[in-house]
N, CA, C and O atoms as a printed pandas DataFrame, in Angstrom:
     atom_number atom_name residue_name chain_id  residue_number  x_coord  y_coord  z_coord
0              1         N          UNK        A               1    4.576  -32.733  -55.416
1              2        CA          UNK        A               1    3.408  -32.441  -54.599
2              3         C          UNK        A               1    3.859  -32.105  -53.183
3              4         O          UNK        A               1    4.397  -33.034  -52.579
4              5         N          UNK        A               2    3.752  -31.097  -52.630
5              6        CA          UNK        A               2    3.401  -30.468  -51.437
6              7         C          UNK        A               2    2.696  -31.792  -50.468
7              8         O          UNK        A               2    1.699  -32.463  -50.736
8              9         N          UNK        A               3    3.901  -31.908  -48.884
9             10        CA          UNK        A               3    3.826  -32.481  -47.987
10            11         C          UNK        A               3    2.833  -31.619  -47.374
11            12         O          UNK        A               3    2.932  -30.392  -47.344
12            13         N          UNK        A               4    1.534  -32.525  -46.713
13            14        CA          UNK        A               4    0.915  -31.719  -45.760
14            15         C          UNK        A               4    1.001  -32.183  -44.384
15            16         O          UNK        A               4    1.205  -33.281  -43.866
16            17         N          UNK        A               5    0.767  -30.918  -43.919
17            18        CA          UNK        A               5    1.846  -31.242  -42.174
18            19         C          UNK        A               5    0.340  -30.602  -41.676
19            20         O          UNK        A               5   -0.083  -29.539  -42.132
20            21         N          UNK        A               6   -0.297  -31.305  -40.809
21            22        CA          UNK        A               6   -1.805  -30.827  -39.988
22            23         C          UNK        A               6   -1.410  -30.094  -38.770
23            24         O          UNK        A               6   -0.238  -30.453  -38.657
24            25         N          UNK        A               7   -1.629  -29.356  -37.863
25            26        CA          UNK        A               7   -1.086  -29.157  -36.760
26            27         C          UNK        A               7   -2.087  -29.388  -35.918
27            28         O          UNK        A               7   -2.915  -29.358  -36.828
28            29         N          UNK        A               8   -2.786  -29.608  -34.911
29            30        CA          UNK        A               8   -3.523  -29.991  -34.079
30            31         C          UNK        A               8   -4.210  -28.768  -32.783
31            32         O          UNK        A               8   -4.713  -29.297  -31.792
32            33         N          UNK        A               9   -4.204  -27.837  -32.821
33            34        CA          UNK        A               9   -3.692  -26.783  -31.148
34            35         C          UNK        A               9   -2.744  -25.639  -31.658
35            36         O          UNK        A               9   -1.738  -25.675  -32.367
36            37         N          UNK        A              10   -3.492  -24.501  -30.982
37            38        CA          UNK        A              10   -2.480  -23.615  -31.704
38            39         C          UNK        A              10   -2.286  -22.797  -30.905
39            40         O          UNK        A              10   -2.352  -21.579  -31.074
40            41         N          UNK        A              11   -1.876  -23.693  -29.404
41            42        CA          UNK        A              11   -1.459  -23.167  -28.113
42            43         C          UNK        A              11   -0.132  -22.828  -28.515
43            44         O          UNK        A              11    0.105  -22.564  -29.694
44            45         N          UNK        A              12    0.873  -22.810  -27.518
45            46        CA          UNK        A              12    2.281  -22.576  -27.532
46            47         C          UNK        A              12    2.984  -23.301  -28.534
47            48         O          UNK        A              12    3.613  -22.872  -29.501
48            49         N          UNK        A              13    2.716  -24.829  -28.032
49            50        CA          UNK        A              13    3.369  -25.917  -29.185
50            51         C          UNK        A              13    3.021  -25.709  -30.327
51            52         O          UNK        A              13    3.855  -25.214  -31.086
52            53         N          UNK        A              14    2.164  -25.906  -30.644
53            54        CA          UNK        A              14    0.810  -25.705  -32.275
54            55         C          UNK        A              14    1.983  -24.744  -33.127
55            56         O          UNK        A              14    2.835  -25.084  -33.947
56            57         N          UNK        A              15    1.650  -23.478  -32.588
57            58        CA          UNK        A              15    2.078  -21.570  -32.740
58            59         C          UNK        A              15    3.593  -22.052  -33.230
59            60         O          UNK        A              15    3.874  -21.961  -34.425
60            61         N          UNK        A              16    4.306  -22.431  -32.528
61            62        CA          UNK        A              16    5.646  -22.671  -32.581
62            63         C          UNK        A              16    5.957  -23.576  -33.461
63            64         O          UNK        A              16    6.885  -23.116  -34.126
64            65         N          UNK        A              17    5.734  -24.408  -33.749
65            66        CA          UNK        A              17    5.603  -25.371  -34.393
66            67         C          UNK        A              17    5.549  -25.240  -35.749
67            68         O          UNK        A              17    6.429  -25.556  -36.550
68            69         N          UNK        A              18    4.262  -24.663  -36.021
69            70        CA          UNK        A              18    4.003  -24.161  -37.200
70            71         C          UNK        A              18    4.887  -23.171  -37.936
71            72         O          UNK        A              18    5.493  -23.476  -38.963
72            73         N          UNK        A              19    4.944  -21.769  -37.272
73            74        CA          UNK        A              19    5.882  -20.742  -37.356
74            75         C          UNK        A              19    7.200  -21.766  -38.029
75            76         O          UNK        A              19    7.375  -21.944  -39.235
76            77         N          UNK        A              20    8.124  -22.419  -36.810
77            78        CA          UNK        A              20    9.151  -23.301  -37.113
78            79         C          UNK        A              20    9.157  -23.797  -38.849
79            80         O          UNK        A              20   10.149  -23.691  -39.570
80            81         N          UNK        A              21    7.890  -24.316  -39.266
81            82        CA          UNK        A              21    7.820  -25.168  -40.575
82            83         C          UNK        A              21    7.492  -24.508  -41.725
83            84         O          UNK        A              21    7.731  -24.918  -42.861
84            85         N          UNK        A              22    6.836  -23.285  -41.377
85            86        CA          UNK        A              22    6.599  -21.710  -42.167
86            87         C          UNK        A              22    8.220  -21.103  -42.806
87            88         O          UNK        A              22    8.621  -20.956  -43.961
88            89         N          UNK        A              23    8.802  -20.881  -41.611
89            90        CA          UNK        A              23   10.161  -20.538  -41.975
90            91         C          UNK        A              23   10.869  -21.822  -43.078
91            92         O          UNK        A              23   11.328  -21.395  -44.137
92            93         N          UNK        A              24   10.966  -23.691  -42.767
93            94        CA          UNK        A              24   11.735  -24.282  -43.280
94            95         C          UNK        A              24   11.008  -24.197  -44.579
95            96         O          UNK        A              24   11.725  -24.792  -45.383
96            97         N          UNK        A              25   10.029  -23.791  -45.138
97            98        CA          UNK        A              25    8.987  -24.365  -46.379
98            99         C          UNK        A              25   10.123  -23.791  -47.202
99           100         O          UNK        A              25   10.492  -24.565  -48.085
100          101         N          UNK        A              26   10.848  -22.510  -47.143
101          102        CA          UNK        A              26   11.768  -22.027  -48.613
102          103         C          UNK        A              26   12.659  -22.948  -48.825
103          104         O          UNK        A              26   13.440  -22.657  -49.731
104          105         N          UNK        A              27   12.927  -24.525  -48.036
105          106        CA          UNK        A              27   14.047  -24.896  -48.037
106          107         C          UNK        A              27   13.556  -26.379  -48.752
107          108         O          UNK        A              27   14.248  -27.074  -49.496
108          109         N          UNK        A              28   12.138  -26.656  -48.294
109          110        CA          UNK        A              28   11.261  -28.105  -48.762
110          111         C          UNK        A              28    9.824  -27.404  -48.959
111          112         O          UNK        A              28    9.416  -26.268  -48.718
112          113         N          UNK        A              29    9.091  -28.826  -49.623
113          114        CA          UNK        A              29    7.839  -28.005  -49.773
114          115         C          UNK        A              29    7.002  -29.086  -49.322
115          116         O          UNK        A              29    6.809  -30.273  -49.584
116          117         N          UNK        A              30    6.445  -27.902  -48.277
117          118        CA          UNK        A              30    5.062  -28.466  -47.271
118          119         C          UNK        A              30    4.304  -27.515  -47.328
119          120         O          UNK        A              30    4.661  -26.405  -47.724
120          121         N          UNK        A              31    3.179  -27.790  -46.956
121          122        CA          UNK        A              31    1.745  -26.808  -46.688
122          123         C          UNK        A              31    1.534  -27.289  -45.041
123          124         O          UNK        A              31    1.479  -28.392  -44.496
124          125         N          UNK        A              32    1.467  -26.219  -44.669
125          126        CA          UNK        A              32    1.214  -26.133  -43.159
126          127         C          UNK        A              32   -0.308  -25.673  -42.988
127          128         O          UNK        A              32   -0.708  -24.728  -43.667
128          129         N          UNK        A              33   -1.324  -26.445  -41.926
129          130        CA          UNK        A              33   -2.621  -26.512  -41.925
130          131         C          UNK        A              33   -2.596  -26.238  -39.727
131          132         O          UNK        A              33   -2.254  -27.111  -38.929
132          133         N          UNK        A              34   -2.924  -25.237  -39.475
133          134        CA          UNK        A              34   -3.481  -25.255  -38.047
134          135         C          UNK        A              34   -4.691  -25.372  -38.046
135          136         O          UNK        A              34   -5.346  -24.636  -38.784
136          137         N          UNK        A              35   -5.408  -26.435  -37.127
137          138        CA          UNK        A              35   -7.082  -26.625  -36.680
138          139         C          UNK        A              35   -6.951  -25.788  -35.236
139          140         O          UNK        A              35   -5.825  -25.457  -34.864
140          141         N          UNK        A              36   -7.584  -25.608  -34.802
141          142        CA          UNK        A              36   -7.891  -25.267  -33.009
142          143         C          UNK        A              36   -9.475  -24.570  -33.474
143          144         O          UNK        A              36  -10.019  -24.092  -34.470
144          145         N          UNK        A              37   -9.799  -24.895  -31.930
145          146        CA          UNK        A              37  -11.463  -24.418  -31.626
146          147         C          UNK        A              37  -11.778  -23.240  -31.541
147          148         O          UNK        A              37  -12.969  -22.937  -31.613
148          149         N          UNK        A              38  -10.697  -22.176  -31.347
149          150        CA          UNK        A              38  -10.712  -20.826  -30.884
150          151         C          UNK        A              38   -9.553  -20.694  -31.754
151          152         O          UNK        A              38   -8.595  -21.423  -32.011
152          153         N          UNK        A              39  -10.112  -19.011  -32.300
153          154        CA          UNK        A              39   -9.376  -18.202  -33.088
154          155         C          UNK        A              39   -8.535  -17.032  -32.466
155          156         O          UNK        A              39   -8.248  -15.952  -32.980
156          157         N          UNK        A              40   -8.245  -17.475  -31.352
157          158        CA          UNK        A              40   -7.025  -16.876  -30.642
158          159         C          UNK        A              40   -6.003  -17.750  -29.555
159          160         O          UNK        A              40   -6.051  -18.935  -29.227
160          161         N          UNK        A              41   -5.351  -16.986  -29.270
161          162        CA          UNK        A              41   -4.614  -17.992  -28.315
162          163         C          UNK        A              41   -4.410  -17.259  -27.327
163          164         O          UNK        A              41   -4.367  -16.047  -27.537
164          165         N          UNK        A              42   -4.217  -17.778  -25.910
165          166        CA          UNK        A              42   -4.330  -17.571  -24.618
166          167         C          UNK        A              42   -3.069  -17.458  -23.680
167          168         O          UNK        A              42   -2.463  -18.489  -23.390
168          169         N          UNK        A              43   -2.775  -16.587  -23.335
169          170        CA          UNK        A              43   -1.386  -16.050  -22.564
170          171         C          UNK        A              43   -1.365  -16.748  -21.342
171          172         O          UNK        A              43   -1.082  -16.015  -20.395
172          173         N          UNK        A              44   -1.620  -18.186  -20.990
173          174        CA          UNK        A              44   -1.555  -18.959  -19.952
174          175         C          UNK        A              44   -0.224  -18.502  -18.818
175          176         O          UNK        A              44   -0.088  -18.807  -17.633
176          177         N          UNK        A              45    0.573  -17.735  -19.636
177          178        CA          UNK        A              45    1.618  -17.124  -18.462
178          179         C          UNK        A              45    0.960  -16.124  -17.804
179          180         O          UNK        A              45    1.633  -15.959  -16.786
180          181         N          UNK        A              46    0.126  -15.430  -17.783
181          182        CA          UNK        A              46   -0.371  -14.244  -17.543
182          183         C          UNK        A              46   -1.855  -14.583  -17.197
183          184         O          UNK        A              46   -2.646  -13.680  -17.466
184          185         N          UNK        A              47   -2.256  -15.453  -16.777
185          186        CA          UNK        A              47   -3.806  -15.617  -16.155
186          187         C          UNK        A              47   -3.818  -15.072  -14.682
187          188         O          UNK        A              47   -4.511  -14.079  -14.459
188          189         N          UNK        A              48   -3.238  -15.539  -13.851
189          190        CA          UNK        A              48   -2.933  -14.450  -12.908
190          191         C          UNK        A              48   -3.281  -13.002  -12.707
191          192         O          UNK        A              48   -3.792  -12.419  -11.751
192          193         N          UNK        A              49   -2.948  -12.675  -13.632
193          194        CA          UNK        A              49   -3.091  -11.182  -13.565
194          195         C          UNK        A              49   -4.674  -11.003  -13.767
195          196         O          UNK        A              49   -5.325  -10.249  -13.045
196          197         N          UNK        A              50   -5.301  -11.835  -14.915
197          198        CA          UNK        A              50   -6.739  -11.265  -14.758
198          199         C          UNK        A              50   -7.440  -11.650  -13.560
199          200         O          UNK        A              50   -8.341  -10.960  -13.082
200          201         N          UNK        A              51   -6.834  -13.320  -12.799
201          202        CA          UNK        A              51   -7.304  -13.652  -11.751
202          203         C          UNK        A              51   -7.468  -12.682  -10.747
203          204         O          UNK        A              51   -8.476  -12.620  -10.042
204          205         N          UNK        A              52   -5.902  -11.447  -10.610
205          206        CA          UNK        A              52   -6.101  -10.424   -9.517
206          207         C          UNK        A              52   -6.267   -9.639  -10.043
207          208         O          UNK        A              52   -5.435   -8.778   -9.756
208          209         N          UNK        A              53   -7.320   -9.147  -11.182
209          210        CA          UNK        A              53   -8.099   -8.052  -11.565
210          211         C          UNK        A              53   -7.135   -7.062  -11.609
211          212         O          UNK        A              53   -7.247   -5.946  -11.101
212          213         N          UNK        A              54   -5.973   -7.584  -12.362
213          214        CA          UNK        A              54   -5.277   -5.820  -12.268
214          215         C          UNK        A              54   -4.812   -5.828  -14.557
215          216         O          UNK        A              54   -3.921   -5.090  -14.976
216          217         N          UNK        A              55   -5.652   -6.791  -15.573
217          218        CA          UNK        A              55   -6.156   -6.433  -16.733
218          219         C          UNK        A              55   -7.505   -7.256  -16.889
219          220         O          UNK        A              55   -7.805   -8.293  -16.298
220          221         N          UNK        A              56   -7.914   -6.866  -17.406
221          222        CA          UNK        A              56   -8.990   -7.903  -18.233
222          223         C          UNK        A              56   -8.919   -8.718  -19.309
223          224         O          UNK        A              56   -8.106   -8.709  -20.233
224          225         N          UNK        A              57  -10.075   -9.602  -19.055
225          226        CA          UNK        A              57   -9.407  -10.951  -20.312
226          227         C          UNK        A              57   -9.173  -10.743  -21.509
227          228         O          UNK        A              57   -8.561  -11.635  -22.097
228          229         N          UNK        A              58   -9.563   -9.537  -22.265
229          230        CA          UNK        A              58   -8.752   -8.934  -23.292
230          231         C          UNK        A              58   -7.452   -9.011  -23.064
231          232         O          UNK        A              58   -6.868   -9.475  -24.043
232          233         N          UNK        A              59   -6.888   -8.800  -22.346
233          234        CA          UNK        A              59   -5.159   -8.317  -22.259
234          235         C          UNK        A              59   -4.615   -9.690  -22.380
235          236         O          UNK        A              59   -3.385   -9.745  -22.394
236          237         N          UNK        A              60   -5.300  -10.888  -22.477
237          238        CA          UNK        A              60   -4.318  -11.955  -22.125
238          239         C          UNK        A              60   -4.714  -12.982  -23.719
239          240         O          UNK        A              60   -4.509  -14.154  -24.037
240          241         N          UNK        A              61   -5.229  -12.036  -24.263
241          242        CA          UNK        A              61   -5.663  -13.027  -25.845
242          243         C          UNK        A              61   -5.167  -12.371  -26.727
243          244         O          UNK        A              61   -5.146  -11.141  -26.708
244          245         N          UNK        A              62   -4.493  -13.370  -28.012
245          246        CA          UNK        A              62   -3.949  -12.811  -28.819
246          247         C          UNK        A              62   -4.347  -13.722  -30.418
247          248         O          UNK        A              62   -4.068  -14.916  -30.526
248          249         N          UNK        A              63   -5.011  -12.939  -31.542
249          250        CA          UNK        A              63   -5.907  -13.372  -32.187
250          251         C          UNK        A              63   -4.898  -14.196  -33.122
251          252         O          UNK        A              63   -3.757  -13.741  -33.210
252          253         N          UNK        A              64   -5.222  -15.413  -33.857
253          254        CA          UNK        A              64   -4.081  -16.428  -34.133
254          255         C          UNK        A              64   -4.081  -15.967  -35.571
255          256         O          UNK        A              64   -3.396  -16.752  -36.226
256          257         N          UNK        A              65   -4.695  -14.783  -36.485
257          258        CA          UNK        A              65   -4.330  -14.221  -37.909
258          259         C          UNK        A              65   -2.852  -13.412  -37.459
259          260         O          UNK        A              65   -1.880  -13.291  -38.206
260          261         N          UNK        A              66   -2.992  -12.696  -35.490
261          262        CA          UNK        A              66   -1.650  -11.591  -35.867
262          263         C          UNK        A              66   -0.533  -12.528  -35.281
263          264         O          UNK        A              66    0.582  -12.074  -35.023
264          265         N          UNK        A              67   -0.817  -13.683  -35.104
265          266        CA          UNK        A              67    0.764  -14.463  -34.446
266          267         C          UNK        A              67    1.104  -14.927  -36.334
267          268         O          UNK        A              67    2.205  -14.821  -36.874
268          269         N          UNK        A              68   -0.265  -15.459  -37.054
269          270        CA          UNK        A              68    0.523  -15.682  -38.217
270          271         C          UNK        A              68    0.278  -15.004  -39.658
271          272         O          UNK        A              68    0.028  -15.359  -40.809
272          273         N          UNK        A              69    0.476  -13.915  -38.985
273          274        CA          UNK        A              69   -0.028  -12.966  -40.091
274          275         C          UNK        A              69    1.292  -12.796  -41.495
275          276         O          UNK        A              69    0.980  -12.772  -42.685
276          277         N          UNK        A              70    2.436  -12.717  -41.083
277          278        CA          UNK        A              70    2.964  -12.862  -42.014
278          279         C          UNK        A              70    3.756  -14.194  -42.834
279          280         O          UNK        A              70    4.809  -14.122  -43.468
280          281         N          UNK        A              71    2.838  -15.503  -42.591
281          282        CA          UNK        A              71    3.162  -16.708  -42.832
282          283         C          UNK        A              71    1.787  -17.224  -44.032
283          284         O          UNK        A              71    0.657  -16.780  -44.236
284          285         N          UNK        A              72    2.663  -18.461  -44.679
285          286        CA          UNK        A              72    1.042  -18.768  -45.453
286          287         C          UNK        A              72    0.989  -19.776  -44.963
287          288         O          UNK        A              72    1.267  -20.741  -45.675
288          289         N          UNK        A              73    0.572  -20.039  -43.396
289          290        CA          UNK        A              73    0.237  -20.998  -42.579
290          291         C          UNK        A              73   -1.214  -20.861  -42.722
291          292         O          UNK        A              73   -1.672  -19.732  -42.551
292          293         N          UNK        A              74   -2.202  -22.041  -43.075
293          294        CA          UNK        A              74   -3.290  -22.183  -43.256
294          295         C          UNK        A              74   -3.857  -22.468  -41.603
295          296         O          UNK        A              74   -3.417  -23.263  -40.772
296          297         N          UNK        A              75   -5.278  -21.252  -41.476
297          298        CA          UNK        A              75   -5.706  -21.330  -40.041
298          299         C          UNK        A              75   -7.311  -21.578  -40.267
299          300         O          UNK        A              75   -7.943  -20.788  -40.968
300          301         N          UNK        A              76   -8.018  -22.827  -39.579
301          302        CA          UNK        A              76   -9.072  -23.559  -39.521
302          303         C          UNK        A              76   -9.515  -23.329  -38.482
303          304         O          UNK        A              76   -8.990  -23.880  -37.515
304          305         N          UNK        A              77  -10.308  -22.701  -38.338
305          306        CA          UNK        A              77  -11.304  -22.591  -36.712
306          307         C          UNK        A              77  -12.509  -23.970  -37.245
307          308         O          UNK        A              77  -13.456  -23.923  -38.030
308          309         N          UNK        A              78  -11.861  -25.292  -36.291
309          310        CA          UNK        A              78  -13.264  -26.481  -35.796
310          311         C          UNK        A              78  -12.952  -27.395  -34.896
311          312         O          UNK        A              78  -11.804  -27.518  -34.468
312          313         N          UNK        A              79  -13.807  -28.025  -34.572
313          314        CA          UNK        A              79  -13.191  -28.751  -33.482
314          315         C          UNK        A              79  -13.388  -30.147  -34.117
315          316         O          UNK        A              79  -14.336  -30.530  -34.803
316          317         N          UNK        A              80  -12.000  -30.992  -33.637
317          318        CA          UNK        A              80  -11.905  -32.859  -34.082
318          319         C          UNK        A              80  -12.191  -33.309  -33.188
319          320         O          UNK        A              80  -12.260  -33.138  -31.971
320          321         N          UNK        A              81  -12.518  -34.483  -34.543
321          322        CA          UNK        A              81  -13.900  -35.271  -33.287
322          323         C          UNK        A              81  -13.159  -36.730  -33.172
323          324         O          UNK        A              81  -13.069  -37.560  -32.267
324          325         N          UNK        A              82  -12.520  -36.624  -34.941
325          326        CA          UNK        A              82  -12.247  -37.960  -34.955
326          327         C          UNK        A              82  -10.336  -38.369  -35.845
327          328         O          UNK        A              82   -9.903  -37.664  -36.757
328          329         N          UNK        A              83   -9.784  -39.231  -35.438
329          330        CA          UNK        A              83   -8.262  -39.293  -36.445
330          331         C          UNK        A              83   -8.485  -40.698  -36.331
331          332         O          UNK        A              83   -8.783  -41.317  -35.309
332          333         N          UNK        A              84   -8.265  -41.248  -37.778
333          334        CA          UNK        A              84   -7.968  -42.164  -38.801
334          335         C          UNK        A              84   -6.728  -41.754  -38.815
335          336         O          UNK        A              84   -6.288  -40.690  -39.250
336          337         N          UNK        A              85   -6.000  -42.910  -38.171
337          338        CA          UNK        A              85   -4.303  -42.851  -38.457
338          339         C          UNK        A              85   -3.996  -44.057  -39.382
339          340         O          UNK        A              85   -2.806  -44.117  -39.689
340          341         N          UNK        A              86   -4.732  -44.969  -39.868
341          342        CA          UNK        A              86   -4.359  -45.821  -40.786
342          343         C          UNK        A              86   -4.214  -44.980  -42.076
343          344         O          UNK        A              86   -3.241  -45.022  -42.829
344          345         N          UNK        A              87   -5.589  -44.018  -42.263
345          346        CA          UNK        A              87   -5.710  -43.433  -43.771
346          347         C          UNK        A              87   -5.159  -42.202  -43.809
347          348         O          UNK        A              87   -5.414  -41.583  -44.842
348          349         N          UNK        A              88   -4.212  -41.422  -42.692
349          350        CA          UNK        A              88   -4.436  -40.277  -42.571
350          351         C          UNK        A              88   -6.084  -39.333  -42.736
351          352         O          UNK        A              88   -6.444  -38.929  -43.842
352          353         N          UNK        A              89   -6.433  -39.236  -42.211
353          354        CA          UNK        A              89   -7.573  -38.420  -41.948
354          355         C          UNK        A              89   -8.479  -38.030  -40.927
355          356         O          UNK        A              89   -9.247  -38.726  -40.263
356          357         N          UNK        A              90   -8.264  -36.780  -40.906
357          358        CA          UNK        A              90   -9.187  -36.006  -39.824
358          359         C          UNK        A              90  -10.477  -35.485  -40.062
359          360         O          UNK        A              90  -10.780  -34.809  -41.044
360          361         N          UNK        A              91  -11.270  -35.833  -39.091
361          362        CA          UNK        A              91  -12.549  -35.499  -39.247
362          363         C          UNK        A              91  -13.288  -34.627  -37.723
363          364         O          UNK        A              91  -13.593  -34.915  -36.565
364          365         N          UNK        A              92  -13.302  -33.702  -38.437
365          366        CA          UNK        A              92  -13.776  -32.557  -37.753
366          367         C          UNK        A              92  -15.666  -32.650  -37.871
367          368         O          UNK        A              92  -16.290  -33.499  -38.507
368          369         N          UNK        A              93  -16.354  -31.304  -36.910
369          370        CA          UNK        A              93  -17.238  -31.076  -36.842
370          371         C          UNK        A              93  -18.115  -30.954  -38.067
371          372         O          UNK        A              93  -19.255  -31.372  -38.271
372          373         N          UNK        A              94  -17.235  -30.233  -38.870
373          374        CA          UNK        A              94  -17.079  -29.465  -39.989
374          375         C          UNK        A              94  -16.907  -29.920  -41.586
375          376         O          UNK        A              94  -17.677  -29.716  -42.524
376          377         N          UNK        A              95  -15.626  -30.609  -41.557
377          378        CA          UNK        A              95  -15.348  -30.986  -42.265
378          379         C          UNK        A              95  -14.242  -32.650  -42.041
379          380         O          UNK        A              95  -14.125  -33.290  -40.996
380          381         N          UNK        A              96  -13.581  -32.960  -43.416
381          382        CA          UNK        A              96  -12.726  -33.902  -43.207
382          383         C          UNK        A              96  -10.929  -34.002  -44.274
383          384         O          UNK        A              96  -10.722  -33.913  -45.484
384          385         N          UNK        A              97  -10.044  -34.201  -43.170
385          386        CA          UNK        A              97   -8.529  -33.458  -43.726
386          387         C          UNK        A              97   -7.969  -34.379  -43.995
387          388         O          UNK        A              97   -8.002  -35.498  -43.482
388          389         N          UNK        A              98   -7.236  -33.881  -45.069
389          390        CA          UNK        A              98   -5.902  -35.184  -45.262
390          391         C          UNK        A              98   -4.773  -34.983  -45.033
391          392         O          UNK        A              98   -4.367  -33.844  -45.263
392          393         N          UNK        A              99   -3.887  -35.920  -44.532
393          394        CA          UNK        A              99   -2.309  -35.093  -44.040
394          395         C          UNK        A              99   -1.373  -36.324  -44.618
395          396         O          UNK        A              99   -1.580  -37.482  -44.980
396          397         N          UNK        A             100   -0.261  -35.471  -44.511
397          398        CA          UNK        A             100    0.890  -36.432  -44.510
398          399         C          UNK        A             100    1.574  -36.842  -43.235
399          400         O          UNK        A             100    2.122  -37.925  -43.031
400          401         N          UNK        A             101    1.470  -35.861  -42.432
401          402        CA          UNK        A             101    2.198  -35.397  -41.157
402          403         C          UNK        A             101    1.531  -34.764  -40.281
403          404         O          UNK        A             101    1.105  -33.613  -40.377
404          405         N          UNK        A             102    1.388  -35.704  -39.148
405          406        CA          UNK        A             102    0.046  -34.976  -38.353
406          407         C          UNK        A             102    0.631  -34.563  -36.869
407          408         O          UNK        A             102    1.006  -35.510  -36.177
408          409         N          UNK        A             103    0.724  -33.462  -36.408
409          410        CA          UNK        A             103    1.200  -33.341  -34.748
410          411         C          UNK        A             103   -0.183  -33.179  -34.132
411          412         O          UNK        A             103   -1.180  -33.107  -34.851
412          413         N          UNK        A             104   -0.232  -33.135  -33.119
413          414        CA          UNK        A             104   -0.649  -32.970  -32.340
414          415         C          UNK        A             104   -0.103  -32.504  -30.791
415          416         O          UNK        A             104    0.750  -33.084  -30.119
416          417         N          UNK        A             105   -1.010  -31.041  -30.374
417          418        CA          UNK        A             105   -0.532  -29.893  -29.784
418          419         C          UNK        A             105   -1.825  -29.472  -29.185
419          420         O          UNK        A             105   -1.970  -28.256  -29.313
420          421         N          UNK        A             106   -2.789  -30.035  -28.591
421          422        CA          UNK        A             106   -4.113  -29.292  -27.883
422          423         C          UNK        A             106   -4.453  -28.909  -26.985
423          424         O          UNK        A             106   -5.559  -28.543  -26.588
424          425         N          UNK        A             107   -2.691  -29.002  -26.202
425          426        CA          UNK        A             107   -2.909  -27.746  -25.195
426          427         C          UNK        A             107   -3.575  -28.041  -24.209
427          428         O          UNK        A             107   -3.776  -29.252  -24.119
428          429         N          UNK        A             108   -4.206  -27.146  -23.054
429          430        CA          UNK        A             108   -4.910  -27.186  -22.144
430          431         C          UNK        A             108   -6.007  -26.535  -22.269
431          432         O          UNK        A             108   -6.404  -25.991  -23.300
432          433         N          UNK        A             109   -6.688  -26.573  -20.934
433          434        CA          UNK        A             109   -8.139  -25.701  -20.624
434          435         C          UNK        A             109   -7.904  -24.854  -19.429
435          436         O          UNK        A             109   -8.082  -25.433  -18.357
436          437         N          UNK        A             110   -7.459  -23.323  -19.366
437          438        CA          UNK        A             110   -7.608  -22.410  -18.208
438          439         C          UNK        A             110   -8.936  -22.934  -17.758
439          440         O          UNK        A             110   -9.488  -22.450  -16.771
């Protein structure tokens, strides 16, 4: 049975993270699960630039199917409300997850 690894944020850490465990899966077998609230991710290096109006906030988002488009990293748009670390389980808006392996990665708020 397939280790499940939850990821939490699918800011920089989350993205990376995941990607990272995408690549090791040919070597072990896990199922990789990203949650985050937003179905893109945010070029926090580059806010600046929309701050001095020289792109718009288009230019600084990047939709989280093309960072993992060629991975079978599972992507959940909801927001958690709640973690049960005795039972493993997450409970979202939405729904409720089971993991083996839970990170957590939620990033900031521009």
């Amino acid at each position: 049975m397939a280790k499940r690894v939850l990821i939490i944020g699918a800011g920089y850490a989350g993205a990376t993270a995941a990607l990272t465990l995408s690549k090791k899966k040919k070597k072990t077998d896990i199922e990789v699960t990203v949650i985050d609230k937003n179905n893109y991710q945010t070029l926090l290096t580059e806010l600046h630039e929309v701050a001095g109006n020289r792109i718009g906030e288009s230019g600084i988002i990047v939709p989280l199917r093309d960072i993992f488009k060629y991975t079978d990293v599972k992507l959940i748009q909801d927001n958690v409300v709640d973690i049960d670390f005795e039972n493993n389980k997450l409970k979202s808006e939405n729904n409720e997850y089971n993991y083996d392996y839970l990170l957590i990665a939620a990033g900031s708020n521009p």
